[in-house]
N, C-alpha and C positions, 0 to 999 in steps of 0.2 A: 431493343425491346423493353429493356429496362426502363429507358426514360420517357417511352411513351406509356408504361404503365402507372409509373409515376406519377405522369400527367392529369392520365384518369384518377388516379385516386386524390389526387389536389383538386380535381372539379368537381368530383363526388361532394367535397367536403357545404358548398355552398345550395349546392341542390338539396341534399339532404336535411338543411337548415330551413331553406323556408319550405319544402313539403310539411314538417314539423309546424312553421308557425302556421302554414295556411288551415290544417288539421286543427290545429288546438284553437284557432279563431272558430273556424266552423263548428266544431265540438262546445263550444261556447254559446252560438249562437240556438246551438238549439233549445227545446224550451225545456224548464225544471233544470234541476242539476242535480247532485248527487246523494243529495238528502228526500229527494222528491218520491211520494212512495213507501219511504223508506221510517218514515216518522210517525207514530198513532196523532191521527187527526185532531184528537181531544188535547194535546200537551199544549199549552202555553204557548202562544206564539211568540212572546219574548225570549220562552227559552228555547224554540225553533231558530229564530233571531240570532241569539248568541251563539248558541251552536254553529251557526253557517260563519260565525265573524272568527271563531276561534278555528274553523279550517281553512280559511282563509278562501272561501267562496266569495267573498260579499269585494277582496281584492279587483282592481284594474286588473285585466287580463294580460296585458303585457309586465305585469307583477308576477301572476302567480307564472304565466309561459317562462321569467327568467329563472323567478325559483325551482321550478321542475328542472329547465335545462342545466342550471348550478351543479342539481341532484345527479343529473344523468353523466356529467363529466368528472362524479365521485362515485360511478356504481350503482347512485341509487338511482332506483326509477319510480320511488313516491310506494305508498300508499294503497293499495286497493279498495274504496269505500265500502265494496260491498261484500268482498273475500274475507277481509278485514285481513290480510298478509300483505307483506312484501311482493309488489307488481315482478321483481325479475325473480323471485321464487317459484313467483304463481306463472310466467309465461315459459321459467326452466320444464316448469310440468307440463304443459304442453308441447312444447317444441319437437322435444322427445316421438313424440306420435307422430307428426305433424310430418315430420324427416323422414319416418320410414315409411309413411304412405307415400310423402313423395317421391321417394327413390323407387319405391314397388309401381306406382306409376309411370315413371320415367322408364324403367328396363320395358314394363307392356309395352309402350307406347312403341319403342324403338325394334322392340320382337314382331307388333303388329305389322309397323308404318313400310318399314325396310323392305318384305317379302313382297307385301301387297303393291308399293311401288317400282321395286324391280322388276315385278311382273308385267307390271298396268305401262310400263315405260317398254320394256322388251318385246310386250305382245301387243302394240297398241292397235286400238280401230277390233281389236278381236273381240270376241263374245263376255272375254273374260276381263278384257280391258273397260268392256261398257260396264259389267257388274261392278267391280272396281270404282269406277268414275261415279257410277248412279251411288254406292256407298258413302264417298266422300260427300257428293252432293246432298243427301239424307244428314250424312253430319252437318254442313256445314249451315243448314237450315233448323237444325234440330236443336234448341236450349239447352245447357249442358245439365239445369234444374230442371225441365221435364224430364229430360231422357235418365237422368238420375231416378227420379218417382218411377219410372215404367219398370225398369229396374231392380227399383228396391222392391215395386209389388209384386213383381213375375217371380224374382227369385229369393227372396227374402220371407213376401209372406204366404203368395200362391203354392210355390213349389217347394219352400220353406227349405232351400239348400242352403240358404246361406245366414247368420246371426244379421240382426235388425238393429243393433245399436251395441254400444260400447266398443271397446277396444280388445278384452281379452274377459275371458270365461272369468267369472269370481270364483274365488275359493284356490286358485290355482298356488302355487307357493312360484315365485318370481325367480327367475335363472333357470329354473327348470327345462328339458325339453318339452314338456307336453303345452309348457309358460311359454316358449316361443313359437310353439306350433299352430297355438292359441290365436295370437298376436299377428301373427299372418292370415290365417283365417277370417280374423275379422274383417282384417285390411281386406283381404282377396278382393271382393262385389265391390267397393266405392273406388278402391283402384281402376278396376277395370272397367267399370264405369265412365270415370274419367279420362280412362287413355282412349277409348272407342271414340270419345271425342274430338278431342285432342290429335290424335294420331293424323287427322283428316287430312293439315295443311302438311304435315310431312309427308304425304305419300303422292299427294299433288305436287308438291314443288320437286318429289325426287322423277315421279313420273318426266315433267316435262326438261326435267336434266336431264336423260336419259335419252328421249328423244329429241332435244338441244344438240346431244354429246355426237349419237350415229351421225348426224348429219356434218361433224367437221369434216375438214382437209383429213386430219392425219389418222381419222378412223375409215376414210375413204383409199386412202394410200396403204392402209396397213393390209385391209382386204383386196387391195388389184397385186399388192405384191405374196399375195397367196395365203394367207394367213388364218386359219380357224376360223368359226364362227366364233365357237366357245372363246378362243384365245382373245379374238377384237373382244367382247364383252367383258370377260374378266382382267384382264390387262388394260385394257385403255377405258373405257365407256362405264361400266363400274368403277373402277378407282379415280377418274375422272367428277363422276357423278355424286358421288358418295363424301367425298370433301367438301364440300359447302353443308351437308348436314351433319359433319361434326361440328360445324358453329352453331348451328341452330340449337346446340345441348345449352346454353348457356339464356337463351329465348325461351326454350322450353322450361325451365325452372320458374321463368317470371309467369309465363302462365299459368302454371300449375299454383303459383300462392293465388291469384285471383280465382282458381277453379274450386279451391278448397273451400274456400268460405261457402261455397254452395253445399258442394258433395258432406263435408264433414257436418254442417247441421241436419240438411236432408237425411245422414247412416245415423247420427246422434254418434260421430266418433269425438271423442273428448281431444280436441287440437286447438291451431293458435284461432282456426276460421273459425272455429264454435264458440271461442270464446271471445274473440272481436266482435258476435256477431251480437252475444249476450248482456256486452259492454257496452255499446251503443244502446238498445234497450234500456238495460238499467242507470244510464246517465254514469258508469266508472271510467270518468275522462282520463283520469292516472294511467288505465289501460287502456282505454283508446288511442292514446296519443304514444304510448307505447307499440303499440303493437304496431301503429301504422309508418311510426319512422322503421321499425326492425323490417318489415315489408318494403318500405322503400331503399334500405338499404341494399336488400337481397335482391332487390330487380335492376336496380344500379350494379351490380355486384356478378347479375346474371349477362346482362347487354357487355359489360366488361372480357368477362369470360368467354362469350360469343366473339367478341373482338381479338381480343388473344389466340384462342384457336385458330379463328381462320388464316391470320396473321403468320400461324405454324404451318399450316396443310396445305394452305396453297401458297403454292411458291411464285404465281404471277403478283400477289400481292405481298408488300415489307414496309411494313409501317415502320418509319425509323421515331 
């Protein structure tokens, strides 16, 4: 196990590199750069001029891309033009947030997905299996930024049960209990938001395990040789079924960073999507190009971990 993990992480190492450079090309290409906006229009264009030659803008890109990467294999990660701080300061502040939405994501998702596909899989063709099915269907048709807006205005601003932006009540004093009760509250609505999404392709794929699983040999042999209903289902055809979606933990994380960039601008929750999303806008390449290796790393990182588990649970596969 060891030395196929190994493995992965030595081929990580090149993926990750030109994701990097393909990012910081494109992030180049686009137009203005990080002065743009950002300057009163009446200054001197000479001293607009030197300004851009003293940050080293007016640089070959394959200059300033090696100088960043130098920076990033000593810690730093440059610059933020427009924060005017330290890029891994400024994405430590987010990350923070960012982690517990998505873990509070990740438990809904699995609280939803699990029940509703056990069911939809156990009772299939039933009334409750078509409600089910027509849910998933609804998800998988449904934008994860509309069904976010419907959302925020039903419960956010119509019903007004839930807070419309930030992350935690101001004023609150930090460690406190009322500071983490806070803190999940806000989280609550874009989490669950996101997992009603989300949740869809788990409850489908556990569904049609399920109904995969009754129809073996040995859940057909376990019931002629007299055995439970209950017992065939939770002994064989549950524990059977349910081992391929402990790989899927490791998939689900990588979607959840491409959901946030939605959900977290859409709540206005202060994390890494809101401020990727801000960074692009404002032309702060330092943070684009940041945030979007730390992104490719985690999804690399996610499909790995999806690898290893399954590697663990199911015993017909052994990746040496």
């Amino acid at each position: 196990m060891w030395k196929f993990t190994l493995r992965r992480i030595v081929t990580m190492i090149p993926q990750v590199l030109l994701l990097s450079i393909i990012v910081f090309i494109l992030a180049k290409m686009m137009p203005g750069d990080a002065l743009s906006g950002m300057v009163d229009p009446n200054i001197d264009p000479n001293t607009i001029a030197e300004k851009r030659e003293a940050l080293g803008l007016n640089d070959p890109w394959y200059q300033q891309y090696t100088r960043w990467l130098g920076g990033v294999f000593q810690g730093d990660l440059g610059q933020s033009f427009h924060f005017k701080m330290d890029v891994s300061e400024l994405v430590w502040q987010r990350i923070v947030n960012s982690f517990w939405l998505s873990l509070l994501t990740l438990v809904l998702t699995y609280l939803i997905a699990i029940p509703l596909g056990i069911t939809s899989g156990r009772y299939n063709d039933s009334w409750s299996d078509r409600l089910i099915t027509g849910y998933t269907y609804i998800g998988f048709a449904m934008p994860i930024f509309i069904f976010a807006l419907v959302m925020l205005w039903v419960f956010g601003f119509y019903l007004d049960l839930f807070p419309t932006g930030g992350s935690v009540e101001p004023g609150i004093e930090p460690g406190t209990f009322e500071y983490i009760m806070s803190k999940i509250y806000h989280m609550l609505l874009p989490a669950l938001s996101m997992a009603l999404i989300t949740t869809v392709s788990t409850v489908q794929y556990l569904r049609s395990e399920i109904i995969d699983t009754k129809q073996k040999d040995f859940i057909l042999t376990a019931r002629a040789k007299g055995a439970s209903e209950s017992r065939v289902y939770n002994r064989h055809i549950l524990r059977n079924s349910l081992l391929p979606i402990a790989a899927f933990l490791g998939y689900e994380i990588t979607g959840l960073i491409g959901g946030s960039i939605f959900i977290e601008n859409i709540f206005g929750y202060p994390g890494m999507g809101q401020l990727f999303l801000n960074s692009i806008l404002l032309r702060d390449y330092s943070v684009v190009t940041a945030l979007v290796l730390l992104f490719g790393i985690l999804s690399i990182l996610g499909a790995l971990l999806s690898d290893i588990i399954l590697s663990l649970v199911d015993p017909r596969i052994r990746i040496k």
